[in-house]
C-alpha positions, 0 to 999 in steps of 0.5 A: 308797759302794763303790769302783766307784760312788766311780769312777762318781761322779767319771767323771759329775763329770768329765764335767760339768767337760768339757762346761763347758769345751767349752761355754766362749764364749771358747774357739773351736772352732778352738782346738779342733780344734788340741787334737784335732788332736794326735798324741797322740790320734792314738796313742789313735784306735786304742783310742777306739771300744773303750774307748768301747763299753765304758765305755757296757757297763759304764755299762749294767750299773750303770744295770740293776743300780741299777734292779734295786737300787731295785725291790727295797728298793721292794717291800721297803720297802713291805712293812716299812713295814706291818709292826710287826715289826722297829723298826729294819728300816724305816729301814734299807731307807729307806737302802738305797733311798735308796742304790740310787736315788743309784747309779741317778742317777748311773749314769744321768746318767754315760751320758747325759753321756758319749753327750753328750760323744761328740757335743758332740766331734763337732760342735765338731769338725765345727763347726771344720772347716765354719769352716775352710772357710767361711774358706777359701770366703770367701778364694777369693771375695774373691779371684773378686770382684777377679779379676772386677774387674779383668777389668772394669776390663780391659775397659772399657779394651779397649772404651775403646781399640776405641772410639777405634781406631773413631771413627779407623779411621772417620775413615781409612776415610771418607777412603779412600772420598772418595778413591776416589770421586774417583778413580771420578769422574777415571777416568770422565772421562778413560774418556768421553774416551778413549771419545769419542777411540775413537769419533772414531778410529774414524770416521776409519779409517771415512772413511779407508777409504772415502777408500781405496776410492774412490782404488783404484777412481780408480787402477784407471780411470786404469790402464785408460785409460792402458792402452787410450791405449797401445795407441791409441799403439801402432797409431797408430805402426804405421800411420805406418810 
C-alpha cells in the first residue's frame, strides 16, 4: 500500500473512532458543546471551512482515480482471464484489481464518513444549544407558573378582603339610610307642624286685619260724629251769646 492510501486509510479509522465517540450514550451533547466551545477552535474556525472543502477535493480525487483504477484492471482482467498467454499475468491483475478496489472502499467511505462527521458535529452542536435553551424555557416558566401563583393567591386575599370591606360597608351603609329615613321622617313632621303653624298664623294675620279694618272704619265714624258734635257745640254757644 502506498503512503497516500496508508494516510487515507488511517484518516477513514480516524474518522470511525470519532463518530464512536460522539455516538457515546454516557457523554451529553452539553459536554459537548463545552469542547467545541474552546478557544482553540476558535483559533482554527478560521481555517476549518478550507481545510474542509479541501480534504473532500482530495477525497474526490482518490475516489475517481480508484474508479478509474478498477475499471482498468476489470477490462484488463477479463481479457487475460481468456488468454492462455502469460501464466502469471492473470493472478497478477487479479491483485491489482483487488487493490484498486480496497482504495476505492476506502476512499469511498473516507468521504462518506467525513461529510457524516461535519454533520454529526453540527446537530450535536445545534442539539446542545436547543437543550440549553429548553433549560433556560423551562426555568422561566417555573418561574411564570409561581409568579402567577402568587398572583393568585394575591388575589384571592384582595377579594377576601373587598369581600369583608363590603359586607361592612353594607352594614355602614344600611345604617346610615335607617338614620336618614328617620331623619326624612322627624323632618317631615316638624315641616307639617311648622306648615299647620304657618297656616294658623296666617289666618291670624287674615282676622287680624279684618279685625283693623273694621276698628279704622269705627274710628273714622266716631271722628265724624265727634266732629259734626262739635260744631252742634260751637253754634249752641253762639246763640247763647
Amino acid at each position: 500500500m502506498t503512503i497516500q492510501w496508508v494516510a487515507v486509510a488511517t484518516f477513514l479509522y480516524a474518522e470511525i473512532g470519532l463518530i464512536l465517540i460522539f455516538c457515546l450514550p454516557f457523554i451529553p451533547p452539553q459536554r459537548w458543546q463545552k469542547i467545541f466551545s474552546f478557544s482553540v477552535w476558535g483559533k482554527i474556525a478560521t481555517f476549518w471551512n478550507k481545510a474542509f472543502l479541501t480534504i473532500i477535493i482530495l477525497l474526490i480525487v482518490l475516489f475517481l482515480d480508484a474508479v478509474r483504477e478498477v475499471r482498468k484492471y476489470s477490462s484488463a482482467h477479463a481479457v487475460e482471464k481468456g488468454s492462455t498467454v502469460k501464466p502469471g499475468g492473470f493472478e497478477h491483475t487479479q491483485m491489482k484489481l483487488f487493490r484498486s478496489q480496497r482504495n476505492l472502499y476506502i476512499s469511498g467511505f473516507s468521504l462518506f464518513f467525513w461529510l457524516v462527521l461535519r454533520r454529526l458535529v453540527t446537530l450535536i452542536t445545534q442539539l446542545a444549544k436547543e437543550l440549553s435553551n429548553k433549560g433556560v424555557l423551562k426555568s422561566q416558566a417555573e418561574n411564570t407558573n409561581k409568579a402567577a401563583k402568587k398572583f393568585m393567591e394575591e388575589n384571592e386575599k384582595l377579594k377576601w378582603i373587598l369581600k369583608t370591606q363590603g359586607k361592612d360597608d353594607e352594614n355602614m351603609l344600611e345604617a346610615e339610610n335607617k338614620k336618614l329615613v328617620e331623619d326624612q321622617e322627624k323632618l317631615k313632621t316638624e315641616l307639617k307642624k311648622t306648615s299647620e303653624a304657618l297656616f294658623k298664623a296666617q289666618n291670624d294675620v287674615i282676622a287680624m286685619k279684618m279685625q283693623s279694618e273694621r276698628l279704622s272704619k269705627e274710628y273714622d265714624r266716631l271722628l265724624k260724629e265727634h266732629s259734626e258734635l262739635q260744631n252742634r257745640s260751637e253754634k249752641v254757644n253762639k246763640k247763647g251769646l
